[in-house]
N, C-alpha and C positions, 0 to 999 in steps of 0.2 A: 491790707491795712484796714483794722475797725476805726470807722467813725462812731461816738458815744456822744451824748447831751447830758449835762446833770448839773445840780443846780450849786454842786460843790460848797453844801454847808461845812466838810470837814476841815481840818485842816490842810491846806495845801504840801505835797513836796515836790521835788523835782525840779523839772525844767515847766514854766510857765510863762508861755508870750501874751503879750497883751495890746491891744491899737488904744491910743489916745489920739482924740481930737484935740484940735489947738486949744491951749489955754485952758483944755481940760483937766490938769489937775492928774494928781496920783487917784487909781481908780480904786471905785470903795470898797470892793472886794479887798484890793490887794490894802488896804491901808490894817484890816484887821490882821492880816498874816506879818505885819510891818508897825509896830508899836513905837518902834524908837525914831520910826519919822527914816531911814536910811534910802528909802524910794525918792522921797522928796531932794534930801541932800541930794542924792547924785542926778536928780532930773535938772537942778539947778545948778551943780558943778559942769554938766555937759550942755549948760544951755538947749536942754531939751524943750522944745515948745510943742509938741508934735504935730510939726510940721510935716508933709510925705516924706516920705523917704528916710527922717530922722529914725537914727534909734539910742536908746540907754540899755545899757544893762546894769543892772546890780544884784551883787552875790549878797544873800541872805543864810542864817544858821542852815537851817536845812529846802533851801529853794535859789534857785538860779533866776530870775524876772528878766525879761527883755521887752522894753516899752518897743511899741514899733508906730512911729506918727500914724496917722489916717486922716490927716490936711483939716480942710476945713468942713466945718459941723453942716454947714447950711449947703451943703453942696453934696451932701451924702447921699448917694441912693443903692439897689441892689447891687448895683454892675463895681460901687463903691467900695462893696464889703467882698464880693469875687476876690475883685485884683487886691485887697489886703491881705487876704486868704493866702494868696498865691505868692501874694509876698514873702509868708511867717512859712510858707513850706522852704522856699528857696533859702530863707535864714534858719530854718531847723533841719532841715538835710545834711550839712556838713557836720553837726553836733553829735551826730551819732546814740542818739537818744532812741529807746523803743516806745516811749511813752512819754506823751506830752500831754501840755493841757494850754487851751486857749482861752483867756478870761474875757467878756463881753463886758461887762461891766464900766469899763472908760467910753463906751457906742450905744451908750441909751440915750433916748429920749430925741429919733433922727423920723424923719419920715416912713420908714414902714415898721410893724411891728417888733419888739425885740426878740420876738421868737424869729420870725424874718431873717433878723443880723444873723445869731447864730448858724442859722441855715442857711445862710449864702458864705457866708466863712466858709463855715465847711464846706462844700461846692468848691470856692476859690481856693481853698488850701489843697484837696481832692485833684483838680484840673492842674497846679503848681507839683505835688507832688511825685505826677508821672516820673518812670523811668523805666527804660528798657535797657537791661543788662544780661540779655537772654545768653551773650554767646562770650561775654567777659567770668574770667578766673574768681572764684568769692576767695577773699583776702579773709583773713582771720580778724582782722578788726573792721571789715564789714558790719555795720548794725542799722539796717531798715526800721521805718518806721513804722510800729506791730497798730500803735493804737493813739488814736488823737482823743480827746476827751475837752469838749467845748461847755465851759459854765454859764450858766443862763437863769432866767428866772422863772422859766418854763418847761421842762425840757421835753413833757409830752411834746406841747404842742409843736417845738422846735423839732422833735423828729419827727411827726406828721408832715412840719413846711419840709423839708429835709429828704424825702422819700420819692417826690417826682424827681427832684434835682440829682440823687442817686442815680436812679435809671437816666438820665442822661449822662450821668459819670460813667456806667456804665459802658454805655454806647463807646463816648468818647476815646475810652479806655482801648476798646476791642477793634478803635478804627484804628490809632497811631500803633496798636499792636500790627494790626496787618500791611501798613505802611512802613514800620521799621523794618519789617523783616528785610532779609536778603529776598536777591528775586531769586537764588538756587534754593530758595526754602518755601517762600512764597509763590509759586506755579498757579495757573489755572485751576488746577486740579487740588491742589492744596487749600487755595481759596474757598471751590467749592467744600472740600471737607470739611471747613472751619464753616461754611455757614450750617453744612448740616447737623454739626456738634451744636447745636446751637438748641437747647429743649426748651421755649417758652410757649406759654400757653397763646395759641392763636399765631404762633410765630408759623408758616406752612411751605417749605420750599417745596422747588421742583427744577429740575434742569434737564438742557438739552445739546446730545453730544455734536459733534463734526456730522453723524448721516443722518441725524435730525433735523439738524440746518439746513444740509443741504435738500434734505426735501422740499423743507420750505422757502428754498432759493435766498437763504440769506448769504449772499457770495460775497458781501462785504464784508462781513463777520470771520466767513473763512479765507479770503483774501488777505485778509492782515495778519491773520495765523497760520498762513500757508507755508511759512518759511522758515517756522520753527520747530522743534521734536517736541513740544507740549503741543498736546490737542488742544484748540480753543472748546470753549464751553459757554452757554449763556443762562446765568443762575437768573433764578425767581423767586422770589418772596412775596408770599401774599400773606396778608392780615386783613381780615374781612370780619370786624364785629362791630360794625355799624348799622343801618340800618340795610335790610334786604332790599335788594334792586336800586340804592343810590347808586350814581355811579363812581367809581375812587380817583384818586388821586393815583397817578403812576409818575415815579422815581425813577430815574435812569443816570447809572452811574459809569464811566469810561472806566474800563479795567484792564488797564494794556499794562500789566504784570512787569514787561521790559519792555522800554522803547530804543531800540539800537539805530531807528530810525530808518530800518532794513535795509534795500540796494541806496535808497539816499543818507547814506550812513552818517549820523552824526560824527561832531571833532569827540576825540579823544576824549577829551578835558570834560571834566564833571560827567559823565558820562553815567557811571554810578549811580547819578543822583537818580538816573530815571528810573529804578525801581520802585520809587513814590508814584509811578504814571497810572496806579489803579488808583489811586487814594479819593477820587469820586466814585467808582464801585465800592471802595472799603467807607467811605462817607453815609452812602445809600445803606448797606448794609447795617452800620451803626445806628443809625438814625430808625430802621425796620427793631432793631432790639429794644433801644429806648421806648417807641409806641407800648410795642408788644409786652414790657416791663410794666407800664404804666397800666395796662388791661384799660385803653382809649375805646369810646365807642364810636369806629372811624372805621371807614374803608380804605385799608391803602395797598398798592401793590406794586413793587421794585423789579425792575429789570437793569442785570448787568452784563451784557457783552465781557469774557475774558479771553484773552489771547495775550502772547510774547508776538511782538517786531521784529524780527530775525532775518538777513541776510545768508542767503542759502540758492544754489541751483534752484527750487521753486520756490522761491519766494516772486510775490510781486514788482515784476518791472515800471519805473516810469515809461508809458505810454499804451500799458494795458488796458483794455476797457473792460470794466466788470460788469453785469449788470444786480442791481438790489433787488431786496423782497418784492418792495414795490412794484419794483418792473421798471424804473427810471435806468438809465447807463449812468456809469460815471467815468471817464476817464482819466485814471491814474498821474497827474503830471511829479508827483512825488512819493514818495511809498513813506514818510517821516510825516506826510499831514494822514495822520492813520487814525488818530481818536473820531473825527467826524465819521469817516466811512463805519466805524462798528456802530456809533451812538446811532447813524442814519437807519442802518437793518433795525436796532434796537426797542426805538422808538416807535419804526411800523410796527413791529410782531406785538409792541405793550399796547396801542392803539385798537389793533385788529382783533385781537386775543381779548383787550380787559375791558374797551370801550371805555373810558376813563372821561371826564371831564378837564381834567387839569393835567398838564404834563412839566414834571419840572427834570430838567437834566445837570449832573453837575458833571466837570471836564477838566479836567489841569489838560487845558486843550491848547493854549496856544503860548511863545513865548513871547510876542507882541504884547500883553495884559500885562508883562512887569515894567515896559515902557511906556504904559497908556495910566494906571493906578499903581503902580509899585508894589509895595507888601502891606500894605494897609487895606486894602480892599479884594474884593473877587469882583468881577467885570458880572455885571447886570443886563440880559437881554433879552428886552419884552416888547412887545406891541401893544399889550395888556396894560394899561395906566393903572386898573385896582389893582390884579396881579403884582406888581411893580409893587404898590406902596403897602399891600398888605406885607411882602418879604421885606422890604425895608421896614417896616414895623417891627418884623420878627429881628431884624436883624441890629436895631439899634437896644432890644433886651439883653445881647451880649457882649461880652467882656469885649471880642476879637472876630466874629463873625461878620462883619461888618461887606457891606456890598456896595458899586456904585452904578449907578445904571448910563449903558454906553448905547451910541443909537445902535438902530435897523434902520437900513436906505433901500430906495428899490435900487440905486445906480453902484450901489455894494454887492448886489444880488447879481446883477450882471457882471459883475468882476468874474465872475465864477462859468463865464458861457465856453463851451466846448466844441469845435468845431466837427469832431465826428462823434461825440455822445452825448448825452440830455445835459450833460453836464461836466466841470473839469471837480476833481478834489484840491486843487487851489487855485488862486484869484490871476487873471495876468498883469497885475499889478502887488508890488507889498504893502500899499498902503493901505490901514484899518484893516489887519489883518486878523484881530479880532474879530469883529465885526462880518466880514467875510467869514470867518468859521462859522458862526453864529448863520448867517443864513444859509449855510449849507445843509445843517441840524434842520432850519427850520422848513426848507424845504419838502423834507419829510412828514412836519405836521399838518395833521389832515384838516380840512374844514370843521369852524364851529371847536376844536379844540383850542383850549386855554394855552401857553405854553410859555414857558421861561427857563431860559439858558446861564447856567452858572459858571465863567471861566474862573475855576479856583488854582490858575496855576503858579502863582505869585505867593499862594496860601497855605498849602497843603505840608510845607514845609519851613520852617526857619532854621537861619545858619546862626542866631543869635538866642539867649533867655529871652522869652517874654514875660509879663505878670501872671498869666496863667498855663504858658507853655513855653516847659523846659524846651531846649534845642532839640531840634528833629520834627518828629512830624506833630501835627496839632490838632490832628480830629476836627480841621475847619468841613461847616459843613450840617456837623450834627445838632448842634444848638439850631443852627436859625432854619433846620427842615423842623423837626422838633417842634420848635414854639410856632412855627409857621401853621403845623397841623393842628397845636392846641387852641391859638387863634381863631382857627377858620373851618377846621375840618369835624371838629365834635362835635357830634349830635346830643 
């Protein structure tokens, strides 16, 4: 799908959506394409006010118009014109149109510039018009949409604002791409291909197999992959064009390809769904292309633990004791709490290896976070008070990235004590069982590192439309590492 800017002095045709704010009136563009006033009549036959969520449409000689509300004027900001965006996709997707156009013209004169609106439309229409139809029949009267074409009174400048948000379209794009897939398509191994297809400039992988690991005694990593016929793998991405010798920031993404929840085998039901259980590796990942797009002058470098959960003769028992890179034990009480043990190895070798300042991890790690925040939020866990509010900064710039921060106790930490190893992999209690996760990760973090723990596992997926994300997975994740890095990490 091209996005285009232009200032559409000619005549209009086709299908053209447009947002009006309340009490805004037919917009001035469209009143020259509309001489007999028919926009008007029908705004006031459907008691249009454009209120959210209202819409009009009316048929013109050679132009289809559909008013779409965008609520009230004075309440507009960036995150405003997103979710309209995302709105006029989900209302131009069933239309079957290859070519559209979105008039700006009824959202002038709001708080940020009107090159701005246009640029965040597009964005929110971009993030709304996802779809993954990789493995469905094309019907003959299938018709995609080839090319959106946004009017504006600027459109350089609107493609300039327009071009970082791209590259996190991007990202976004290539995260929910590797979270739909099947996990028979989607593998470790598959994973790693997709990131080595991957040519941006400063974009630099590297990986390392099962006897790599094990040399470096990452037995967590191979423990959780021990039970299935995919090798595990732990992908690297480094992006180093900041300044020499800062130290970066490292990303750690859980990328447990399938969670079957091994010998502690999950129920039946929804079972399925856990092929989204990498979608913090595919988050991490996303978020390294976005940077890498933008040519940021930042240090950052991604680590992601990948393995399948698999129930097999060697797979990990409850009551095993492994021990990690570290050199800490852990003993096994479930082989289904399996994302801590890979992000635990993962976190030491990004540590050891990149010496990092900041450590951020994201986890569709536990299923307590959709009983603690539901689907509105990802579970926040820092000791870090700036930390903390610099990603809630990052995270109140978007549409749905949204986070809430949940504690760290010492007397949570002790949930997790082992009677014959440094430590158990879950708590002898359920309660905050978040949180418990969260200090099992944190464990791992060395002295004098920064660190914050993402449970996205409430997030990484919806069973419903969103304003900016259709059903299925939602690239949560990439936006708020993203602006997190634009924030704080540019030099």
């Amino acid at each position: 799908m091209k996005i285009t800017f232009d200032s559409c002095k000619g005549k209009m045709k086709g299908l053209v959506l447009a947002p009006v704010f309340e009490k805004g009136g037919v917009p001035e563009r469209l009143k020259q394409e509309d001489p007999n006033g028919f926009i008007a009549k029908a705004m006031k036959a459907d008691a249009f006010k454009g209120k959210e969520g209202q819409l009009c449409v009316v048929f013109l000689p050679d132009l289809r118009v559909i008013l779409v509300g965008a609520g009230d004027k004075a309440k507009a900001d960036a995150r405003t014109f997103e979710k309209i965006g995302g709105r006029i996709a989900a209302i131009a997707k069933p239309l079957k149109r290859e070519t559209l156009m979105i008039c700006t013209s009824g959202v002038k004169e709001v708080s940020l510039p009107g090159t701005h609106v246009a640029a965040e439309l597009a964005f929110g229409f971009g993030l709304g018009a996802y779809s993954f139809d990789v493995y469905k029949e094309k019907k003959e009267d299938d018709v995609p949409i080839e090319e959106v074409i946004i009017s504006g009174p600027d459109p350089e400048a609107a493609q300039k604002a327009f071009e970082p948000l791209a590259a996190i379209l991007d990202g976004v794009y290539e995260t929910r791409d590797l979270v739909s897939e099947p996990s028979n398509m989607m593998t470790p191994s598959e994973f790693v291909d997709v990131a080595e297809s991957i040519k941006i400039k400063g974009f630099d992988t590297d990986v390392l197999d099962a006897k790599q690991m094990k040399k470096l005694g990452m037995n967590l990593v191979l423990g959780v992959g021990q039970g299935s016929a995919h090798e595990p793998y732990l992908l690297i991405v480094k992006y180093m064009k900041g300044k020499k010798g800062d130290a970066p920031l490292l990303l750690v993404g859980k990328g447990v390809c399938f969670d079957s929840g091994g010998i502690s085998l999950k129920p039946g039901r929804d079972m399925g769904d856990m092929k989204y259980d990498m979608a913090g590796a595919a988050a991490v990942l996303g978020t390294m292309m976005s940077i890498a797009k933008m040519g940021l002058k930042t240090n950052v470098v991604a680590v992601m633990p990948l393995v399948e959960n698999m129930p097999s003769g060697s797979a990990l028992k409850p009551g095993d004791v492994v021990q990690s890179m570290s050199g800490k034990t852990v003993e096994i009480l479930n082989t289904d709490a399996e994302g801590r043990l890979i992000l635990g190895d993962a976190v030491w070798y990004g540590q050891e290896k990149f010496k990092p300042d900041t450590v951020i991890d994201l986890a569709t790690l536990t299923g307590a976070i959709h009983y603690s925040v539901g689907s509105e939020y990802a579970g926040l866990f820092t000791t870090d008070d700036a930390l903390a509010d610099q990603l809630k900064t990052a995270a109140d710039e978007t549409v749905m990235d949204h986070v809430w921060r949940l504690p760290l106790h010492e007397n949570y930490d002790k949930l997790l004590h082992s009677d014959i190893a440094d430590m158990a992999n879950l708590a002898s209690s359920p309660e905050a069982g978040s949180s418990t996760a969260a200090h099992f990760i944190g464990r791992f973090i060395q002295p004098d590192v920064k660190w914050a723990h993402l449970d996205i596992a409430s997030m990484a997926w919806t069973k419903k439309d969103l304003p900016c994300a259709p059903k299925g997975a939602t690239g949560f994740g990439v936006q708020l590492l993203t602006r997190f890095i634009l924030n704080t990490r540019v030099s």
